[in-house]
KOLLO-491005 format. One line per 2 residues: number of its first residue (from 1); their letters; for each residue x, y, z of C-alpha. Coordinates in steps of 0.001 Angstrom, whole numbers, always signed. Example, Ala and Ser with C-alpha at 12.3 -4.5 7.8 and 13.67 -1.06 7.14 Angstrom:
1 = AS = +12300,-4500,+7800 | +13670,-1060,+7140
! end
This chain:
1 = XX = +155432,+155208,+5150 | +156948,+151415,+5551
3 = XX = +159511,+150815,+8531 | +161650,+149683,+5734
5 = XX = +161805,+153298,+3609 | +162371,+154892,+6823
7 = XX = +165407,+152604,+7359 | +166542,+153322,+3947
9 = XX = +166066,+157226,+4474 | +168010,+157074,+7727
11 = XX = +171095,+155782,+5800 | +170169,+158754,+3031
13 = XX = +171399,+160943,+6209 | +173923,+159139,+7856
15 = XX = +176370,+160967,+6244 | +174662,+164337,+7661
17 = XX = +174077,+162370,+10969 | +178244,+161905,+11378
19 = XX = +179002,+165573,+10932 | +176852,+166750,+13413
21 = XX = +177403,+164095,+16072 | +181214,+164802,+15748
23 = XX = +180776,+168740,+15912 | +178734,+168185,+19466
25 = XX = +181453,+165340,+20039 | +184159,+168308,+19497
27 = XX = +182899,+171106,+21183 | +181149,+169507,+24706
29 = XX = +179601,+171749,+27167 | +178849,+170684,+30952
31 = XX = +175781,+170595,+32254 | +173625,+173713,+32718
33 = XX = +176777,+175234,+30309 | +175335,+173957,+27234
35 = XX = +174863,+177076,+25686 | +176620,+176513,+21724
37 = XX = +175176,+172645,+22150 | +171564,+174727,+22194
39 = XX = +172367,+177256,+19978 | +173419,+174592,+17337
41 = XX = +170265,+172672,+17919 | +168419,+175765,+17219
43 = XX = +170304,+176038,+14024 | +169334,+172743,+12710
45 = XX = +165628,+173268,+13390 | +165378,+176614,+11582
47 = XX = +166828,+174099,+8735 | +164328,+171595,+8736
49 = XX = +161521,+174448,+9697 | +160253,+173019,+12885
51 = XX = +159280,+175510,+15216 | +161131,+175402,+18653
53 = XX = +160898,+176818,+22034 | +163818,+178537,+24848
55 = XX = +164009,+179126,+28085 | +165504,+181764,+30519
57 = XX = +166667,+179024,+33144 | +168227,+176329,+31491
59 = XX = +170109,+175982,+28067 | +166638,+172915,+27117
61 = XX = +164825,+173237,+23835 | +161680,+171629,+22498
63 = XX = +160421,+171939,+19048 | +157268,+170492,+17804
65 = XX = +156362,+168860,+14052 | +152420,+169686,+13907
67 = XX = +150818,+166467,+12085 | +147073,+165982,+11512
69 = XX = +145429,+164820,+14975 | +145331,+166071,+18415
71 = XX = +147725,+163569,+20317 | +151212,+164341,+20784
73 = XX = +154449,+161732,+20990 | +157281,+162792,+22467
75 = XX = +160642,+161769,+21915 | +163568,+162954,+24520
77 = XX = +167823,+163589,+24183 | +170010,+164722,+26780
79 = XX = +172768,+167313,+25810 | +175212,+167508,+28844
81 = XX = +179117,+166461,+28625 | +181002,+165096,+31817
83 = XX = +184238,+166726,+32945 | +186504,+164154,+31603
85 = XX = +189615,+165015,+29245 | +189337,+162721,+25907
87 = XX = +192167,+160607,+25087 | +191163,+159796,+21664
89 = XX = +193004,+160048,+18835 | +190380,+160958,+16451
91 = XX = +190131,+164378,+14353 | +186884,+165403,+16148
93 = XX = +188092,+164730,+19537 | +186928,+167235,+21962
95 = XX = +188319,+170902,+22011 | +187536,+172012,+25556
97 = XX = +190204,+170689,+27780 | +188999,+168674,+30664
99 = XX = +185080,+168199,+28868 | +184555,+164921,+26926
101 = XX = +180937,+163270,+25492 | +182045,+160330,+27784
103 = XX = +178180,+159460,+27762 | +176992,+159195,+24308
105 = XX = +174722,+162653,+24558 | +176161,+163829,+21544
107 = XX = +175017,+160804,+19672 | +171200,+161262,+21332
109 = XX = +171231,+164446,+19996 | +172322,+163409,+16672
111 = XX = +169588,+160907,+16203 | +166772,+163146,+17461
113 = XX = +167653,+165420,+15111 | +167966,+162658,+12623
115 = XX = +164761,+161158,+13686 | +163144,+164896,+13810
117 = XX = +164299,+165595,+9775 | +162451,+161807,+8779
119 = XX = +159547,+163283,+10746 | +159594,+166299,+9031
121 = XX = +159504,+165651,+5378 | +156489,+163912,+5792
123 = XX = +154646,+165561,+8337 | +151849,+165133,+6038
125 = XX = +151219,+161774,+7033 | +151777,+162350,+10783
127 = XX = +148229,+161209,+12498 | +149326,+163573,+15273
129 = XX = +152260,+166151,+16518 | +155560,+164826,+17604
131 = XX = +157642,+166731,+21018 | +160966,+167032,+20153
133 = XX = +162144,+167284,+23900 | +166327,+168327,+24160
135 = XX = +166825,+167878,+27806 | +170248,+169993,+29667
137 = XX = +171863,+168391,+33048 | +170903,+164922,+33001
139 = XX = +174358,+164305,+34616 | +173832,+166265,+37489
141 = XX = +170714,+168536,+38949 | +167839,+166360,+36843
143 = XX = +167317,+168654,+33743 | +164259,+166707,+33037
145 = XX = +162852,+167910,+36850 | +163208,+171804,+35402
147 = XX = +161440,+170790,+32108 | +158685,+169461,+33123
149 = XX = +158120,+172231,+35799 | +158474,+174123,+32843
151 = XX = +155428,+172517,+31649 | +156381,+171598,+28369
153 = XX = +154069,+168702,+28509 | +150531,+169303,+27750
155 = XX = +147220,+167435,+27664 | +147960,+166113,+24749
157 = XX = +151292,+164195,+24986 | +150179,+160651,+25309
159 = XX = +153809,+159221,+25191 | +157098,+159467,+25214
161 = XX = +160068,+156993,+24062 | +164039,+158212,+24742
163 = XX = +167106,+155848,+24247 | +170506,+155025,+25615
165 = XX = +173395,+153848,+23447 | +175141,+151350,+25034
167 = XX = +179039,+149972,+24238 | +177197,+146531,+26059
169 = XX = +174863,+145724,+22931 | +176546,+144894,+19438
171 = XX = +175395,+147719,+16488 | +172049,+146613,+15251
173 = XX = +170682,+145424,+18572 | +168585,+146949,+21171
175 = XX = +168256,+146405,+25262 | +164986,+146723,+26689
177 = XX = +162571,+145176,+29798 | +159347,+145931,+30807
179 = XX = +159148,+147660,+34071 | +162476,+148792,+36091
181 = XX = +165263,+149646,+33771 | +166883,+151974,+36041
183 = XX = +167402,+152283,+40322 | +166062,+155534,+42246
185 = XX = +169393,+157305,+44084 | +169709,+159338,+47550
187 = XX = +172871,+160987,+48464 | +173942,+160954,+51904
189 = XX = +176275,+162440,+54850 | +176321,+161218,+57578
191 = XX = +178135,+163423,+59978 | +179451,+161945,+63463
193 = XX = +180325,+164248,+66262 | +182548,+162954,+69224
195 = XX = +185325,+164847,+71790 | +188459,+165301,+71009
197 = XX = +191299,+164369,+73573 | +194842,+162938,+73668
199 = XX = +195140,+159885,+71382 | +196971,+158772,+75012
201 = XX = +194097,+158856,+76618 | +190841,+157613,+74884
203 = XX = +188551,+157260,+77885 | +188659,+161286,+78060
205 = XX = +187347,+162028,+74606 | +184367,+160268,+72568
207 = XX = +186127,+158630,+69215 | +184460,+159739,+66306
209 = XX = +186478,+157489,+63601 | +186014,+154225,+65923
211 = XX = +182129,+155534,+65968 | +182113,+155935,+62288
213 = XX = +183806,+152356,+61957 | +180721,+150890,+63883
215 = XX = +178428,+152989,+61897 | +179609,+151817,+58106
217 = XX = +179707,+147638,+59133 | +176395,+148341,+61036
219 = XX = +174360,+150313,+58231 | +175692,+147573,+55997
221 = XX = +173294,+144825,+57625 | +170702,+147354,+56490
223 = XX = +170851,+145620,+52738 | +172093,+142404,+54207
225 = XX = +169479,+141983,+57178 | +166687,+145207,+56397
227 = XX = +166139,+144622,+53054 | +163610,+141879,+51174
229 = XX = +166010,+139393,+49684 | +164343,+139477,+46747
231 = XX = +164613,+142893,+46203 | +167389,+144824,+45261
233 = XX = +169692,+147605,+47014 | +173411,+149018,+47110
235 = XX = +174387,+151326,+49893 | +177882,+152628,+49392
237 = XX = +180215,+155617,+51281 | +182702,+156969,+48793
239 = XX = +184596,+159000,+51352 | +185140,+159365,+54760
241 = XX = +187240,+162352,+56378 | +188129,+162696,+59485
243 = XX = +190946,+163585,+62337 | +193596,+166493,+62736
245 = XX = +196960,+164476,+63995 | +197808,+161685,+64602
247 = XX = +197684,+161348,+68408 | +194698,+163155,+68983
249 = XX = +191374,+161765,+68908 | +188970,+162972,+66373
251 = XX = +185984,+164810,+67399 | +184228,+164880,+63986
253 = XX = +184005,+162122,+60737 | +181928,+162782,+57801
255 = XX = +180897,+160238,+55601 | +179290,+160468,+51823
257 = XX = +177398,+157631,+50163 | +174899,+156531,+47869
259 = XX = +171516,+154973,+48358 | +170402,+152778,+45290
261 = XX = +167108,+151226,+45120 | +164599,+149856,+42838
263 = XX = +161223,+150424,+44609 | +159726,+153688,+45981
265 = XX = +159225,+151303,+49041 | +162215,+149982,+49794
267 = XX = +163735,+153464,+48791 | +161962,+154822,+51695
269 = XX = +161637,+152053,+54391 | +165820,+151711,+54039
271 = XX = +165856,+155557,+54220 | +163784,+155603,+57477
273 = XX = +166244,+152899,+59109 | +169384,+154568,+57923
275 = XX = +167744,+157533,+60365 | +167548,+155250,+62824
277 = XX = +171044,+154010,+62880 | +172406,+157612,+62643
279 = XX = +171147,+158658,+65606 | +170937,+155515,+68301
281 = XX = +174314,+153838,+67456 | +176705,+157145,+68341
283 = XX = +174137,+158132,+71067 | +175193,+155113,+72315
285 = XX = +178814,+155261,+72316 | +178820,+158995,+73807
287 = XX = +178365,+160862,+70328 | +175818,+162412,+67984
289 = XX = +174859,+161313,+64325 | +173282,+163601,+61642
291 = XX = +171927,+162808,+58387 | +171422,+164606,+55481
293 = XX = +169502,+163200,+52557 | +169265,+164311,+49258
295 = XX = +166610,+162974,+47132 | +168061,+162265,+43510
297 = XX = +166420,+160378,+40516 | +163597,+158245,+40901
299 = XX = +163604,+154684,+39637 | +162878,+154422,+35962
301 = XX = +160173,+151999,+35382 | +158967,+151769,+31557
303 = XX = +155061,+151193,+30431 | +154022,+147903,+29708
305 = XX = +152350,+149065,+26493 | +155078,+151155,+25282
307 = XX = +157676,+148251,+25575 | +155773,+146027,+23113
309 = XX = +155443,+149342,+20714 | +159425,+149504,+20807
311 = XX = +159938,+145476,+20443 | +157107,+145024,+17882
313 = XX = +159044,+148259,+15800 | +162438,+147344,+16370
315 = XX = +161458,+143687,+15277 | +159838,+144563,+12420
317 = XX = +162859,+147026,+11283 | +165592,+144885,+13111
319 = XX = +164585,+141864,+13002 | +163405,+139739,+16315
321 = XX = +166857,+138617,+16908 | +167754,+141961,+17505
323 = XX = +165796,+142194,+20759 | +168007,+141719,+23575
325 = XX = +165342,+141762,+26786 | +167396,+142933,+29601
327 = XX = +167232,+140401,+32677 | +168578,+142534,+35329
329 = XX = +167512,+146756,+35808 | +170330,+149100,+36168
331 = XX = +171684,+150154,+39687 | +172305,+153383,+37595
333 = XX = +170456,+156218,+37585 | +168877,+157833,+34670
335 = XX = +166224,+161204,+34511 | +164639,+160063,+32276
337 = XX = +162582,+158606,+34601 | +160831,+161755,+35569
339 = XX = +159524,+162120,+32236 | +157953,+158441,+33116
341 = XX = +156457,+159444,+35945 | +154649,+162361,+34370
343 = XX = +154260,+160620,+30854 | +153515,+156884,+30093
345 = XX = +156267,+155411,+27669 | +159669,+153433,+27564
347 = XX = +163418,+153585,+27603 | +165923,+151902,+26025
349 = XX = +169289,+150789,+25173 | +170719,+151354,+21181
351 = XX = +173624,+148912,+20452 | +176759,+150381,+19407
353 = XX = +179484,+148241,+20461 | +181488,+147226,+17331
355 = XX = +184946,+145625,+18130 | +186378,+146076,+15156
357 = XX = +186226,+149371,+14696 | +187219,+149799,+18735
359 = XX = +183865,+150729,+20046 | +184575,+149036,+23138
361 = XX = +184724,+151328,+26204 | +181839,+151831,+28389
363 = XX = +180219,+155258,+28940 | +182114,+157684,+31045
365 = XX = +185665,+156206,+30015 | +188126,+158755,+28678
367 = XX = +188468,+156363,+25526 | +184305,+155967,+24826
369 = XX = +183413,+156347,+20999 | +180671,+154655,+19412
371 = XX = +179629,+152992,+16255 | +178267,+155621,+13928
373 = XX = +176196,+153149,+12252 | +174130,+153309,+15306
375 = XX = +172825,+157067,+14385 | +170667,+155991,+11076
377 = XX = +169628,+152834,+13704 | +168592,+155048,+16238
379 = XX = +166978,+157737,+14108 | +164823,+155090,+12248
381 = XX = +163430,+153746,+15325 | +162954,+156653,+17229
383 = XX = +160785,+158193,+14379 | +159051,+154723,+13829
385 = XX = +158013,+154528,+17357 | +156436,+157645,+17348
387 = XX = +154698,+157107,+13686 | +153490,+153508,+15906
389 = XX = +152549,+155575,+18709 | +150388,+157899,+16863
391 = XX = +148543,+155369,+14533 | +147365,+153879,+17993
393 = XX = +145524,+156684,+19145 | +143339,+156674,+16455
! end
């Protein structure tokens, strides 16, 4: 099969693609809720005959299209909505108050399932199997995590390819760079304990806000001063909470932040020194730091190898000027990248910013939409990559 008549059967779809990207577009489900977006998944497999696979857990699905050859390619969509209330005015704008696509999921879906149906009718020629992996709860406890302790990956998967659409990248183009695309997170609290006393007098009590105002300029000179210029980290505190009254000294602040780093290094040698701080610089003013970490995503680092399978592809059914090779990684996060740590493959971002037709706002605005022409795009490549993929284990 050319990359060109998969193109042209991609746009044979497109029509099919629309009305079921706008039905998962309508009726969004939060993660670990997503339990019509599975059902309807389901649906569309029995249609196209590709055997699929449930769990008890978690609202995931995987169906497989059996080929001839051992090796399996896997390709991956997240299915999880955000709790954001669409302000569209569009006919398939969503239909659960307060839930919104914000993220493009729906349209990953759509072109798995696009890419899946390509697969399908010619499974024939398929020099291997292809893992059709639909992934709950990317936006919050790392759906991908659960699946692969699921084990849905065996021996035999050799790769896997997912994608991002992206309001960034004009329709037609794609976003890609070999190694980091995405940073590794840690959420933090940082709790400071003082003694409370009369905001008259201060020497009685141990100031937990002035404590807390130390600690945030102080753990700052952790990326400014700690860190390998040349690297790359973002420590943040979203909130801070704190105090009772206004003339009494506060005996407790609690701060939340974010830890965002690109290397499992850094991620851990800036973790250790946070520690540090926490618990000398408020022992040292007469109070008490504690720290709780929470380990989220890893950083998302894509395969040499599998890069230049997606560039060579998209080239060839693009065009090379379609290539956009990312300079800089994303201080986002992205679970994805567990599947890379089990799994050798690639990530990247589809194009489908198109200004006039107002596909302008980024992901998790209340006004995001994309370019539908991106769904025969995506499909196309995605099944493409995975024909590629297979043909080179042979």
């Amino acid at each position: 099969m050319s990359k060109q008549t998969m193109m042209e059967r991609a746009k044979a779809i497109q029509d099919w693609m629309i009305e079921i990207r706008r039905d998962f577009h309508k009726y969004p489900e939060l993660s670990s809720q997503e339990k019509r977006t599975r059902d309807m998944i389901i649906s569309y497999l029995k249609s196209l005959e590709i055997p699929y696979k449930t769990f008890n857990h978690h609202y995931g699905v995987i169906g497989l299209i059996r080929g001839k050859g051992g090796s399996t390619v896997a390709l991956r969509a997240d299915m999880d909505a955000l709790p954001i209330e669409d302000r569209k005015h569009v006919e398939y704008a969503s239909q659960n108050r307060g839930v919104m696509h914000a993220c493009g999921h729906d349209a990953h879906m759509t072109i798995l399932l696009g890419a899946a149906r390509l697969l399908a009718e010619d499974k024939n020629l398929l020099q291997g199997n292809v893992l059709l992996v639909f992934q709950p709860a990317e936006e919050t406890t790392g759906g991908a995590k659960q699946m692969i302790e699921d084990g849905i990956f065996d021996d035999s998967v050799k790769a896997i390819f997912g994608l991002h659409v992206s309001n960034e990248i004009p329709t037609g183009k794609i976003g890609i760079r070999y190694g980091q695309m995405n940073a590794a997170s840690d959420m933090l609290t940082l709790k400071i304990l003082g003694k409370s006393t009369h905001g008259a007098y201060p020497h009685e009590g141990v100031d937990a806000i002035v404590i807390a105002g130390q600690m945030i300029c102080a753990l700052q000179t952790i990326i400014s001063r700690a860190t390998d210029p040349r690297d790359s980290a973002v420590l943040t505190f979203g909130t801070i909470r704190g105090g009772s009254q206004n003339n009494i000294v506060a005996d407790e602040v609690t701060l939340t932040g974010t830890l965002r780093t690109l290397s499992p290094s850094t991620r851990e040698a800036l973790n250790d020194k946070i520690r540090q701080y926490v618990e000398y610089i408020p022992k040292g003013m007469g109070g008490r730091g504690i720290l709780e970490r929470i380990k989220g995503y890893p950083a998302l680092t894509n395969h040499p190898q599998w890069v230049e399978l997606v560039i060579k592809t998209a080239t060839s059914l693009l065009g090379k000027d379609a290539i956009l090779q990312l300079d800089k990684p994303s201080l986002g996060v992205e679970d994805f990248a567990y599947f890379l740590e089990k799994v050798p493959g690639a990530f990247y971002q589809l194009g489908c910013r198109n200004e006039a037709k107002g596909t302008i706002h980024p992901g998790h605005n209340d006004l995001f939409d994309i370019d539908e022409d991106c769904l025969h795009i995506g499909a196309s490549l995605q099944a493409a990559c995975a024909l590629e993929a297979l043909s080179s284990f042979q």
